[in-house]
N, C-alpha and C positions, 0 to 999 in steps of 0.2 A: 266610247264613254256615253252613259246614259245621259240625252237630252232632258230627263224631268228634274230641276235642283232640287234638290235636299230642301229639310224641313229649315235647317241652318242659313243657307244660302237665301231663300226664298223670304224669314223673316229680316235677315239681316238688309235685304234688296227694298223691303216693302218698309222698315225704318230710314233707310238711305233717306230714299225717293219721300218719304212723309217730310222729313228734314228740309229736305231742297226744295220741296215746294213752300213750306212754310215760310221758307229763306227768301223766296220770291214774293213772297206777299210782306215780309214784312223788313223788306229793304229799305222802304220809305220813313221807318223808324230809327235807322240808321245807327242799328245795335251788331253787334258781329252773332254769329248762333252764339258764341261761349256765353258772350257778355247776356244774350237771354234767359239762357240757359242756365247762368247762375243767378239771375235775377228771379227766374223762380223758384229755382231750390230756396235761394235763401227767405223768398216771401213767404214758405212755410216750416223755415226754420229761422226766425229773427231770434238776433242774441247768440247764437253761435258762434266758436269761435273758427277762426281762417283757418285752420291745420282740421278741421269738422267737415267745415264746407268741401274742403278740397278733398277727404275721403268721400264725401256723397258724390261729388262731380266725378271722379276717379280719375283726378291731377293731380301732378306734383304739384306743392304748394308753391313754390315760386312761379309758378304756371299762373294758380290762383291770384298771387299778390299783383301781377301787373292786369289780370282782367280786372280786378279789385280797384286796384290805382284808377284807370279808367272812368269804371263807374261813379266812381269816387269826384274823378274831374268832373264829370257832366254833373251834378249831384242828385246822382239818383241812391247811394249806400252812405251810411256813414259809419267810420270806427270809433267804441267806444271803449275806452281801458278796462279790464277787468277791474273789479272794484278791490280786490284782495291779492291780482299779479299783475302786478303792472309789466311782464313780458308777453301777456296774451293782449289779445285785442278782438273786442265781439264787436260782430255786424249786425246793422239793422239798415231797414229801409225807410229811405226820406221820402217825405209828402210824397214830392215830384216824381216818382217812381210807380206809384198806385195807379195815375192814368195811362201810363204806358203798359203797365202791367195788365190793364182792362184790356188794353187794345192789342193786346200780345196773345191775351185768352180768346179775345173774340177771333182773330185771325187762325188760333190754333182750331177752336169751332168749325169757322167756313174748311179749314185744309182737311181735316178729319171726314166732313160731312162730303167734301170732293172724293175722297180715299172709300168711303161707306158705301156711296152712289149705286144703287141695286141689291142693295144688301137690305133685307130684310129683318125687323127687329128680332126677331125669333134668331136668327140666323149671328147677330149682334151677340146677344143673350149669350148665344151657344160659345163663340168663336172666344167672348170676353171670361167666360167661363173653364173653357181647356187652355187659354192664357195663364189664367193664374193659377191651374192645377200646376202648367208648367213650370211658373215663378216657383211656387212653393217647391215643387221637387227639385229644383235644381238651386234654390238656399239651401234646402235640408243636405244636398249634395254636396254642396262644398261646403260646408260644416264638417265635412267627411273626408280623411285625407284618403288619397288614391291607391289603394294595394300597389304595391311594388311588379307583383305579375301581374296585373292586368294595363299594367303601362310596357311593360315587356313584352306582354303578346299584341298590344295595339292596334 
């Protein structure tokens, strides 16, 4: 077996490992990764509603309802009835969430700038760059359903 990992392996290692260190720096806020994790999705989607949230996070929604519940107790989210269904229920975030949310970005800054550490902005520029070629080619690609034979020759 070849020892160099794939381009696959290698970003999915290099996400892990960003995750876990951030996880360590920011234990002392004593948020779990979900519950930050959708504490900023939703600070740039406020008024969404919970069945939204939980396709952007890509959980099942009853996954979503008890990290919801959670936040909810500490009161950093709160639910507001849709104004015309009252079976929906949109999220927003309370005051007491915005400083944590500072201190969530700043921590995300220093983990980032640890991960960057000899990288060059040029190097930044470039890396940030064949990133999002990648994002876009592969939304465009699953927008695309998979030919039958090219899943049979595999």
């Amino acid at each position: 077996m070849n020892a160099t990992p794939t381009l696959g392996f290698l970003l999915h290692d290099v996400a892990r490992l960003l995750r876990k260190r951030f996880e360590q720096r920011a234990k002392c806020l004593g948020l779990t990764r979900s519950q930050w994790q959708t504490l900023a999705y939703l600070s740039n989607n406020e008024g969404i509603h919970q069945s939204g949230l939980a396709e952007i996070l890509e959980v099942e929604p009853i996954t979503l309802v008890r990290i919801l519940d959670k936040l909810a107790e500490r009161g950093l989210i709160e639910r507001r009835q849709h104004p015309t269904d009252r079976r929906i229920w949109l999220l927003y975030m309370r005051d007491e969430a915005h400083p944590l949310l500072a201190e969530m970005r700043e921590l995300g800054d220093v983990t980032r700038a640890e991960a960057l550490e000899g990288v060059s902005a040029e190097q930044r520029e470039q890396l940030f760059h064949v990133l999002s070629i990648m994002k876009t080619n592969l939304v465009q690609a699953c927008r695309t359903p998979v030919d039958e034979n090219e899943m049979n020759d595999g």
